[in-house]
C-alpha positions as CSV (number, residue, x, y, z in Angstrom):
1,X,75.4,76.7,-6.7
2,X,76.7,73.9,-4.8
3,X,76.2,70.2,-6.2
4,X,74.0,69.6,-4.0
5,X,71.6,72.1,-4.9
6,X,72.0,71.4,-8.9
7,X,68.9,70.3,-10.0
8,X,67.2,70.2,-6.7
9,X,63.1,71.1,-7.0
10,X,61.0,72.5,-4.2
11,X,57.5,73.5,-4.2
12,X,54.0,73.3,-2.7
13,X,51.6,70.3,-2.9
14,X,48.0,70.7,-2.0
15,X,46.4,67.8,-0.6
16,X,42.6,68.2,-1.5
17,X,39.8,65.9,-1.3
18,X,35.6,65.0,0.4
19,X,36.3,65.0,4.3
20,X,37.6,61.8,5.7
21,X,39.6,60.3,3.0
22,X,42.4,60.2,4.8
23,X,44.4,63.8,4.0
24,X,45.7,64.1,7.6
25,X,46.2,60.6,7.8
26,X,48.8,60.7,4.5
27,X,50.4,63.3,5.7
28,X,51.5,62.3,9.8
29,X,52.5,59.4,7.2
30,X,54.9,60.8,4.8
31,X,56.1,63.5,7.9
32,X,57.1,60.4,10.2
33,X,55.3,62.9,12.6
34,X,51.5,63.9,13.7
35,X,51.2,67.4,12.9
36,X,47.5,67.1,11.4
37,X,44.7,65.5,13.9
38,X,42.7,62.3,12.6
39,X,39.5,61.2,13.9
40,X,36.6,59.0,11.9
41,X,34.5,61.5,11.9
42,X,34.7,63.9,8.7
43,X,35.8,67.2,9.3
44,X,38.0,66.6,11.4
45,X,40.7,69.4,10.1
46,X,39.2,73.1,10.2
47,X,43.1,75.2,9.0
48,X,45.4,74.7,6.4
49,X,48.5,72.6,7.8
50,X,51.3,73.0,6.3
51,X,54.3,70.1,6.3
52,X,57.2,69.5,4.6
53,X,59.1,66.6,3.3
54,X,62.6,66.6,2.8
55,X,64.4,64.1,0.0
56,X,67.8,64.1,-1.3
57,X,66.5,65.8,-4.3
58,X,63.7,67.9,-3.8
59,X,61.7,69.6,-0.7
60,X,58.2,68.9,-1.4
61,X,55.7,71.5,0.8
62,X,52.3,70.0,2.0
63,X,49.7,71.7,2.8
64,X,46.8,69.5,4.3
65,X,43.2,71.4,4.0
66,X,39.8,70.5,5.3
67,X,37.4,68.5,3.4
68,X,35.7,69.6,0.5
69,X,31.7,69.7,0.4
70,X,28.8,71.8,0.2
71,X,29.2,73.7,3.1
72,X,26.1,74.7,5.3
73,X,26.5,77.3,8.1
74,X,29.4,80.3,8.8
75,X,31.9,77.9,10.1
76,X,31.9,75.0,7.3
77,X,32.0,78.0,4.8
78,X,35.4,79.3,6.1
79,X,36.5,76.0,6.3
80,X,35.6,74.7,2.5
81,X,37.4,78.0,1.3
82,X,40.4,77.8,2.9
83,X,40.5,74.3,1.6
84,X,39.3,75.6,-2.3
85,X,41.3,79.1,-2.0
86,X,44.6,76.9,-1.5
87,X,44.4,75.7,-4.7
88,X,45.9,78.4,-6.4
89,X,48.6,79.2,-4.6
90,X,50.7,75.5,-5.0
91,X,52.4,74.2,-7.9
92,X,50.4,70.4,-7.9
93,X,47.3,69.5,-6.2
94,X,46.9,66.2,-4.4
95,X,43.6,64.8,-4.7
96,X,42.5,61.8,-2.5
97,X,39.8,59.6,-3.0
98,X,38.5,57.0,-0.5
99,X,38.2,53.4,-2.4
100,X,36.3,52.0,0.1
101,X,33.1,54.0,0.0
102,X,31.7,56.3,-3.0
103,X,31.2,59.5,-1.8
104,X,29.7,61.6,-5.2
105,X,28.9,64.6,-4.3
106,X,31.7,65.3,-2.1
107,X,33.7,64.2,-5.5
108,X,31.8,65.6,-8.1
109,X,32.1,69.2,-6.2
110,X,35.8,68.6,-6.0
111,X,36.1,67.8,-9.9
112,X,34.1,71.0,-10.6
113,X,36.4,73.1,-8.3
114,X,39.2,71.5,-9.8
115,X,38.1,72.5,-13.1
116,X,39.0,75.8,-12.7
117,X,42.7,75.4,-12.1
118,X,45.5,75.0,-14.4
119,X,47.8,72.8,-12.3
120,X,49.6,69.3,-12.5
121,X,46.8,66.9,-10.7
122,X,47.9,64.0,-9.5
123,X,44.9,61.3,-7.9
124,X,45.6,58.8,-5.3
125,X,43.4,56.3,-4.5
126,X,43.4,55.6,-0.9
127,X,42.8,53.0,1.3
128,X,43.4,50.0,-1.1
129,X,44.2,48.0,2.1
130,X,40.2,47.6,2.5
131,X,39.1,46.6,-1.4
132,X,40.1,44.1,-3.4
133,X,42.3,44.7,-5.9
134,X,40.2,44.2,-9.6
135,X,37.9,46.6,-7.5
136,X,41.0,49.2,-7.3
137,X,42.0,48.5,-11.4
138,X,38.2,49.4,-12.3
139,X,38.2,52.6,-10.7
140,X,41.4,53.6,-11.7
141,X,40.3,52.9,-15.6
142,X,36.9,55.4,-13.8
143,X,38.6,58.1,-12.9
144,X,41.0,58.4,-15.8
145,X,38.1,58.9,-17.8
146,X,37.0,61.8,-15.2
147,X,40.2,63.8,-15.5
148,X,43.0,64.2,-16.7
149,X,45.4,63.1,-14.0
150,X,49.4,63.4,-14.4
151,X,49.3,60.0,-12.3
152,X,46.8,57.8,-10.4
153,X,48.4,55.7,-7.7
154,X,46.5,53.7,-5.5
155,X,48.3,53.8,-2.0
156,X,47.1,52.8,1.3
157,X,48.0,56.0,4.0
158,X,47.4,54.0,7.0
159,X,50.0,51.3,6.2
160,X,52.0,53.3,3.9
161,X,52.0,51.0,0.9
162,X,53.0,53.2,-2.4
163,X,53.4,56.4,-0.5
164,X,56.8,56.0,-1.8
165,X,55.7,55.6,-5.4
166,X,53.6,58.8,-5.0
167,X,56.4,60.8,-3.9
168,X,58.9,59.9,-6.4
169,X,55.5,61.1,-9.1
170,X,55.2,64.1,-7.2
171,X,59.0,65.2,-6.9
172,X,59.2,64.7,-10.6
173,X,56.7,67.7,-11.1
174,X,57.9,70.0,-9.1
175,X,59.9,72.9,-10.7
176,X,63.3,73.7,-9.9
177,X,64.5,75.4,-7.1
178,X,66.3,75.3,-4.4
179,X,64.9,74.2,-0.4
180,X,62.2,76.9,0.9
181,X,62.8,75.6,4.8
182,X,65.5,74.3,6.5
183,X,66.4,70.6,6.6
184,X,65.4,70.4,10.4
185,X,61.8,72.0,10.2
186,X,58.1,69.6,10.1
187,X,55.9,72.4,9.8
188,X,55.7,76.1,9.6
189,X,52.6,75.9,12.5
190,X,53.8,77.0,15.9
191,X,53.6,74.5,19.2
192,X,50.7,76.2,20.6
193,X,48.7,75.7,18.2
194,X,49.9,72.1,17.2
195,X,49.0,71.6,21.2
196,X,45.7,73.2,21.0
197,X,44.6,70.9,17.7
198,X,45.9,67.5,20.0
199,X,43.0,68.3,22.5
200,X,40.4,69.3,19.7
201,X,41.6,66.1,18.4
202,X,40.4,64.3,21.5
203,X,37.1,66.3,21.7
204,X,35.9,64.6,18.5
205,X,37.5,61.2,19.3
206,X,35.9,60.9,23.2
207,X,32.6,62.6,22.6
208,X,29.3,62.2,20.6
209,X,28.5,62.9,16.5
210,X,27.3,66.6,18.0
211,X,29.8,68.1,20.3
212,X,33.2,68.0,18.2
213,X,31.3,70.2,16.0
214,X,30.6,73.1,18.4
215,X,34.1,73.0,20.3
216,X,37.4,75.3,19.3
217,X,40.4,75.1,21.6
218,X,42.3,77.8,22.4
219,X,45.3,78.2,24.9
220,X,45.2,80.7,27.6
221,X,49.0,80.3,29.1
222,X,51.8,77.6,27.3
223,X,55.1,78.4,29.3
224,X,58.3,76.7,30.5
225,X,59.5,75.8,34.0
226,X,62.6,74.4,35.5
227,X,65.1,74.5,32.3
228,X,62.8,73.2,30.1
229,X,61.7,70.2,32.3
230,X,57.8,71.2,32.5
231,X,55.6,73.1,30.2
232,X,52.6,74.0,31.8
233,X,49.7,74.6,29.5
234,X,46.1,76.6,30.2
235,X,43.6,75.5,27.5
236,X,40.1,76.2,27.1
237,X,37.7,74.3,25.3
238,X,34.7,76.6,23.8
239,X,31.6,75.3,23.5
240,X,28.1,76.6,22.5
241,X,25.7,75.2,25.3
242,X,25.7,74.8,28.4
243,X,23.9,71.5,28.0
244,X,27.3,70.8,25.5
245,X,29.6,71.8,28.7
246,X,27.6,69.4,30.9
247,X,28.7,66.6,28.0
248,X,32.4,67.5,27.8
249,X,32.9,67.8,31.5
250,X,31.1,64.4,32.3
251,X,30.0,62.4,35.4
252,X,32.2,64.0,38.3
253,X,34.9,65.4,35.9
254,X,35.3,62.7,34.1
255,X,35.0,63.1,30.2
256,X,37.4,66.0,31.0
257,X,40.1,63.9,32.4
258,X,39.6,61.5,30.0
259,X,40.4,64.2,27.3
260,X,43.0,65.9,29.5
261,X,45.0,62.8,29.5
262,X,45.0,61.5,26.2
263,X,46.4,65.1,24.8
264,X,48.7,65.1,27.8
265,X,50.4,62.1,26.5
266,X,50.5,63.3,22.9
267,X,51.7,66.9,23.7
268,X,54.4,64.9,26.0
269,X,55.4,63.2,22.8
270,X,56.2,65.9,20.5
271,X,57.2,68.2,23.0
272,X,59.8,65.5,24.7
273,X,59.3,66.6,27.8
274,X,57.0,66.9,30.8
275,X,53.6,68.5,30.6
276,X,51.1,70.3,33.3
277,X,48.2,70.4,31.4
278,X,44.6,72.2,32.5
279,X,41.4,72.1,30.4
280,X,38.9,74.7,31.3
281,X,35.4,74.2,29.5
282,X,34.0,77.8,28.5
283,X,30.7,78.3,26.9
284,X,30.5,81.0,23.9
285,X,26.8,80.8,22.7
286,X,26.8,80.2,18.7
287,X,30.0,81.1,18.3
288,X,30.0,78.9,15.3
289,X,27.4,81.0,13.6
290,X,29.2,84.4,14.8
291,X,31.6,86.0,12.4
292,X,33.4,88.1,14.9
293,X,33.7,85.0,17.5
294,X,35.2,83.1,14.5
295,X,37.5,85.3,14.1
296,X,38.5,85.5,17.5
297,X,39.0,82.1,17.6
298,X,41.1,82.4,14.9
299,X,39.1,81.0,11.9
């Protein structure tokens, strides 16, 4: 073993919490990159997104899940297990708590999930950039009488204050081991589907509270033209209505463009080059309700 690898730890974190506390948020964060969408409105992450963080000492794994609540409906089902399932396949869970607003059931459900596993916890109190701080020092004495944590760190995703901190906890409780991915690798997800979340991602952030909640993207055609200077991309947004397609689409087209060139931009971004993009808007009655359509869609 070279020196290098002496003593180096690797391992799986999963980063668990209500929706909207800001998992995705930490994570684009600690990355450097956005490989998990964000949007205000809860729910925003539906898969399991898995990211990794490379130090001098230690490879620490990620894996970003949707929010945790009582789910109603087919589709919020699959997506609270996937989030509760992942639990037992890492070797520390990452729980986040929003300071800023109290969300107790969402929490309590958490705790009682959490219950059930015998893993190092360790709770971070996010968004300290929007409470005072006694208000942060009272909570922390709260939850250390809820469970009992390896660490609580208050941090503040969005700014990045303590996300250092945290990681420096974290890398100390990982086991030893040597890197699981190679230093040059974000994310185990491939671009497709990285471009197809982007769009979803401007769905909820350019529509009303109902639609983001009965689209899925998918991409029809992503391919590469002259050397590598184009990627032209075929994606269609599924919907359940056609009332909902009328909303996406917009006055004369344009909701759609609006959408269509926000992701354009992004996808440019993280693809570093230029990008031919086409939304189609496809309506798939109920789909969310449909376990075979689900699946299709690859839920």
């Amino acid at each position: 073993m070279t020196d290098k690898l002496k003593n180096f730890k690797s391992g799986f974190a999963a980063i668990i919490g209500a929706p909207n506390v800001g998992k995705s948020t930490l994570l684009n964060k600690v990355l450097g990159e956005k490989i998990s969408i964000t949007s205000k409105k809860p729910q925003t992450t539906r898969n399991r997104i898995l990211g990794i963080h490379h130090r001098p000492a230690s490879q620490i794994i990620f894996i970003d899940t949707p929010g945790i609540h009582k789910a109603k409906g087919k589709l919020n089902e699959i997506i609270v297990e996937t989030a509760v399932s992942t639990m037992a396949d890492v070797d520390i869970i990452l729980i986040i708590v929003d300071l800023s607003r109290h969300d107790k059931e969402s929490e309590e459900f958490v705790i009682k999930k959490l219950k059930k596993e015998n893993r190092p916890v360790i709770l971070a109190l996010n968004k300290t950039d929007l409470v005072k701080k006694e208000k942060v020092l009272v909570l922390i004495d709260k939850w250390s009488k809820i469970y009992p944590f390896k660490s609580i760190v208050p941090i503040s995703a969005k700014h990045g204050d303590q996300i250092d901190e945290l990681l420096s906890v974290m890398e100390q409780l990982l086991p030893e081991g040597p890197p699981l991915f190679p230093e040059d690798s974000l994310t185990d997800q491939p671009e497709r589907f990285i471009v197809a979340e982007m769009i979803r991602e401007k769905v909820f952030r350019l529509t009303g509270q109902e639609i983001p909640y009965s689209t899925a993207v998918t991409i029809d055609t992503f391919s590469e033209e002259k050397n590598g200077a184009l990627v032209k991309i075929d994606a269609v947004i599924h919907v359940e209505r056609n009332s909902q397609k009328g909303m996406i689409i917009g006055k004369k087209g344009s909701k759609l463009k609006n959408i269509g060139q926000d992701a354009r931009k992004e996808i440019e971004r993280m693809l570093q080059t230029h990008v031919f993009l086409q939304l189609f808007v496809r309506v798939q009655k109920n789909w969310s309700s449909d376990t075979k359509a689900l699946r299709k869609l690859g839920y």
